[in-house]
Backbone as ProteinMPNN parsed JSONL, in Angstrom:
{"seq_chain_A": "XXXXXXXXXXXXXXXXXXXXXXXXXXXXXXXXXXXXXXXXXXXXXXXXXXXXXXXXXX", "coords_chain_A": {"N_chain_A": [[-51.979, 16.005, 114.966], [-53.126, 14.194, 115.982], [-53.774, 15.324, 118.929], [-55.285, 17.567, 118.166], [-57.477, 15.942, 117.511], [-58.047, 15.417, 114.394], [-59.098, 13.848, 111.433], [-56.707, 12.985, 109.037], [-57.505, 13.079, 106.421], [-59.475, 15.127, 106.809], [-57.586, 17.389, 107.752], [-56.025, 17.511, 105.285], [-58.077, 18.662, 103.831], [-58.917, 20.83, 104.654], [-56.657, 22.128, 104.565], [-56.361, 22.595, 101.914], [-54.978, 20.626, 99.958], [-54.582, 17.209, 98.995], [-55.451, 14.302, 100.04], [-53.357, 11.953, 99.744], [-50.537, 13.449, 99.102], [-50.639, 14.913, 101.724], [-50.317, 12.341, 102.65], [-47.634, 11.668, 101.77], [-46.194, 13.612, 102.853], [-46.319, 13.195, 105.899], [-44.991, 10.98, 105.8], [-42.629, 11.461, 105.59], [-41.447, 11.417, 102.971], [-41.658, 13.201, 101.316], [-39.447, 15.198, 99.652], [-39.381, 18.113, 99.336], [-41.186, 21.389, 101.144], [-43.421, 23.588, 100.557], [-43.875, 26.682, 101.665], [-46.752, 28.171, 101.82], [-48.239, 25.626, 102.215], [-46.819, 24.725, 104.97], [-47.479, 26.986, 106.673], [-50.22, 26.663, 106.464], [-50.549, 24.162, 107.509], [-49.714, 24.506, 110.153], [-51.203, 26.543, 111.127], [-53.96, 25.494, 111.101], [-53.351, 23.203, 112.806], [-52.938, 24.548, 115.262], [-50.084, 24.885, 115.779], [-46.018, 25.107, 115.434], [-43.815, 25.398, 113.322], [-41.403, 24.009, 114.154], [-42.696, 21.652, 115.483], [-43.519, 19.926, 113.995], [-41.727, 19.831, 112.392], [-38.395, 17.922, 111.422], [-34.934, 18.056, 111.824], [-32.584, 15.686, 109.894], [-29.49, 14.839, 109.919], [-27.203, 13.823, 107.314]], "CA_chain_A": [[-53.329, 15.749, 114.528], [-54.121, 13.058, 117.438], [-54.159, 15.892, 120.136], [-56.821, 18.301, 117.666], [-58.616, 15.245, 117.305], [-58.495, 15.739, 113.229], [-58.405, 12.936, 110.803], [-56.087, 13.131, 107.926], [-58.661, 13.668, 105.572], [-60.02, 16.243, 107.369], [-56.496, 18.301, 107.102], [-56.204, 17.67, 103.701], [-59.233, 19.382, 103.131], [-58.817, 22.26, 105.226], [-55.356, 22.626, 103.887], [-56.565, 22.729, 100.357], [-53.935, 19.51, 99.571], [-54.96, 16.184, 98.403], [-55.007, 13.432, 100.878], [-52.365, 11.668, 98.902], [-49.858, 14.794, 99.327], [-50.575, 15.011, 102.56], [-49.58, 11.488, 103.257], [-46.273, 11.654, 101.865], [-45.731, 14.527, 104.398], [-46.71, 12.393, 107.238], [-44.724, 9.813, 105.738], [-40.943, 11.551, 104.911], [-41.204, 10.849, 101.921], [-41.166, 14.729, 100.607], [-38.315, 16.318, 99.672], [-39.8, 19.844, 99.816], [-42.301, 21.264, 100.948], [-43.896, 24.87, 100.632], [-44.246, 27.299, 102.83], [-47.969, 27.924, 102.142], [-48.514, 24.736, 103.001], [-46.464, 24.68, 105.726], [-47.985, 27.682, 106.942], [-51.839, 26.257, 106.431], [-50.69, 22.807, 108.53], [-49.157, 25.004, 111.476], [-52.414, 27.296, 111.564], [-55.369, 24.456, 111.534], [-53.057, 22.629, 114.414], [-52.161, 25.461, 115.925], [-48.421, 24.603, 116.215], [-44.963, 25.824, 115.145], [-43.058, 24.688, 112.029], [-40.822, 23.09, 114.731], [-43.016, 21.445, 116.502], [-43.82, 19.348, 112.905], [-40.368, 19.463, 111.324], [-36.886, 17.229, 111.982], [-33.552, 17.942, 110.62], [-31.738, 14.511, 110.059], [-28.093, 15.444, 108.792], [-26.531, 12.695, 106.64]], "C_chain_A": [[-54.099, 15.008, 115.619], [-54.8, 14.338, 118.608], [-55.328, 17.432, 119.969], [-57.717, 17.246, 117.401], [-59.189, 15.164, 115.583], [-57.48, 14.474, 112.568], [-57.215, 13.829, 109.819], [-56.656, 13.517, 106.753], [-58.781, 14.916, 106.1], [-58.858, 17.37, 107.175], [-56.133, 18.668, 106.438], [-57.163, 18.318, 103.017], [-59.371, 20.567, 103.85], [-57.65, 23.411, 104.627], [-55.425, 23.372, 101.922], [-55.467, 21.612, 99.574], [-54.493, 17.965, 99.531], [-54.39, 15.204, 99.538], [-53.477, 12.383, 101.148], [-50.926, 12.116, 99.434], [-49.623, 14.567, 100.705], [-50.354, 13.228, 103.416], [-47.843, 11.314, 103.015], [-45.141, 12.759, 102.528], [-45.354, 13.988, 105.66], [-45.295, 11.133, 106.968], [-42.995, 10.302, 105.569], [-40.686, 11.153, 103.948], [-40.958, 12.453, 100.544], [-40.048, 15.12, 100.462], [-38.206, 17.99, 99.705], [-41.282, 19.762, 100.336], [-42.539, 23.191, 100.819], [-44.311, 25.731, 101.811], [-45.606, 27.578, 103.246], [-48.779, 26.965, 103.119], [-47.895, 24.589, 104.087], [-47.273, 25.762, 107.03], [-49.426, 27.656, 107.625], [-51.936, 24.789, 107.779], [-50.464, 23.399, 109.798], [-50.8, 26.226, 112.261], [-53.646, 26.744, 111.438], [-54.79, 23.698, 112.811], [-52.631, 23.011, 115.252], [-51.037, 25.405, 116.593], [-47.622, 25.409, 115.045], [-44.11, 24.734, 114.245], [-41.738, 23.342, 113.183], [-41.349, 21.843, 115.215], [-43.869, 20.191, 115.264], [-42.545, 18.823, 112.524], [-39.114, 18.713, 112.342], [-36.153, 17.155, 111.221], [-32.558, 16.922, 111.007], [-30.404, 14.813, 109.468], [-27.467, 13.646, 108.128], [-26.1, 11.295, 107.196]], "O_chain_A": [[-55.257, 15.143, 116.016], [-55.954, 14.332, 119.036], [-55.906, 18.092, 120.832], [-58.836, 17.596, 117.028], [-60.371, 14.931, 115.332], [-56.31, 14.124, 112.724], [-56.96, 15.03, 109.907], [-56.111, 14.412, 106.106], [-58.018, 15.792, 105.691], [-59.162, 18.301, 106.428], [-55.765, 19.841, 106.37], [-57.137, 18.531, 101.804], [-60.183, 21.359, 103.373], [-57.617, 24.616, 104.378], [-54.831, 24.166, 101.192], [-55.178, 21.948, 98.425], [-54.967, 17.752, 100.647], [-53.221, 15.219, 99.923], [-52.817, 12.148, 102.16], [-50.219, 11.345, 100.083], [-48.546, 14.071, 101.035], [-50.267, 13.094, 104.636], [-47.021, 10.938, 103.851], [-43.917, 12.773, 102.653], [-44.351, 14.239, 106.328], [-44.757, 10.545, 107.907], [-42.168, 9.401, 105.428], [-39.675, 10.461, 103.824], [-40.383, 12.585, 99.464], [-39.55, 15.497, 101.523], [-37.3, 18.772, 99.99], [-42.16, 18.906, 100.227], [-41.574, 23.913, 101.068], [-45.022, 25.367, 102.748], [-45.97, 27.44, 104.414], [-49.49, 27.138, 104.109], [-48.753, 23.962, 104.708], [-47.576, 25.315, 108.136], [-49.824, 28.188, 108.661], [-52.832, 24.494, 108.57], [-51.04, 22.814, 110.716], [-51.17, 26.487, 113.406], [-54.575, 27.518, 111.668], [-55.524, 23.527, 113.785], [-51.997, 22.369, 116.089], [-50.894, 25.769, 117.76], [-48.097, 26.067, 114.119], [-43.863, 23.554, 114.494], [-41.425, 22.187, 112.895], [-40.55, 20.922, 115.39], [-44.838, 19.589, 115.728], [-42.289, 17.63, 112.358], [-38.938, 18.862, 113.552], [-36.226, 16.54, 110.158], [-31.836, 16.996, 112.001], [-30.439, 15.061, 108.262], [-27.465, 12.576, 108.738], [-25.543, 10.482, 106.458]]}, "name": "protein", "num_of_chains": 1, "seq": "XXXXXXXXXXXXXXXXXXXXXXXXXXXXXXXXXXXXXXXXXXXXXXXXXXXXXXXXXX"}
């Protein structure tokens, strides 16, 4: 988000997802998430599900 220059708000409302929502994304605090949405965050910041996501193993 820092390097599009887009608040958090602003994502949340592009995304169609509630600011809220979209902090407990930011925050690891999700245990799922959807692909839509996943989909909608990777194509407003024009990045790659990787390039968002981290797999912590146990």
């Amino acid at each position: 988000m820092a390097k599009r220059k887009m608040s958090a708000g602003e994502l949340a409302e592009r995304i169609d997802i509630t600011p809220a929502n979209l902090s407990i994304l930011k925050n690891n605090k999700a245990k799922a998430i959807r692909f839509s949405t996943l989909e909608a965050i990777c194509r407003e910041l024009d990045c790659q599900p990787a390039d968002i996501l981290e797999y912590k193993g146990e």
